[in-house]
N, C-alpha and C positions, 0 to 999 in steps of 0.2 A: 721578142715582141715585134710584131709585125710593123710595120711606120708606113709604108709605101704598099701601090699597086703593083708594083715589080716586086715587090717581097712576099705579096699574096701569091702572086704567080708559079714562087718559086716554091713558097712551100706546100700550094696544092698540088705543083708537080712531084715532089718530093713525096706527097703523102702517096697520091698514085702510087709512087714506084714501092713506097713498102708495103702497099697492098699485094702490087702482083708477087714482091719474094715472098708473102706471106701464102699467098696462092700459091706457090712453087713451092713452098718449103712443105706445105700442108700435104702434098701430092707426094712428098717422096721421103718425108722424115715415119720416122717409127712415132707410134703415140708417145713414146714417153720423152722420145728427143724434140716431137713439135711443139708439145706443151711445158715444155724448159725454152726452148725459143722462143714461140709464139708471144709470148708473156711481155717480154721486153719488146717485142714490134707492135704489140699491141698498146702499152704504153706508151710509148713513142709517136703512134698514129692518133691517138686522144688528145695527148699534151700541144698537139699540131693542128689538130682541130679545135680546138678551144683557142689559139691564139686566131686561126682563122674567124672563128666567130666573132672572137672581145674585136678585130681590127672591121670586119665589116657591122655590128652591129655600134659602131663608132659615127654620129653624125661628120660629114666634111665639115671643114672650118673654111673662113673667110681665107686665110691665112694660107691654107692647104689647096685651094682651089684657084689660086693664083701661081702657086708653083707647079714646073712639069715634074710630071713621074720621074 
């Protein structure tokens, strides 16, 4: 669960980056090795944007906006 702006940071850098292996795998794996892979990076890039979303579709609090990142 995402808590912070440095945690959003990190995990839409994060999501980035299993985008491009997934563009890199997609380029060089045979059909049936990309789609045994793909499967779990693709997993992984959902579960990572849903917490993305629940942490910015979260109003700031009083409490939150008083504290630094």
């Amino acid at each position: 669960m995402i808590v912070n702006d440095r945690q959003l940071q990190v995990t839409q850098e994060r999501i980035a980056q299993f985008q491009r292996w997934l563009a890199q795998i997609r380029q060089t794996a045979r059909p049936g090795e990309f789609e045994a892979v793909a499967g779990g990076y693709r997993l992984e890039i959902e579960r990572m944007q849903a917490e993305v979303l629940e942490y910015l579709l979260r109003p700031l609090s009083t409490e939150h906006e008083e504290q630094p990142a």
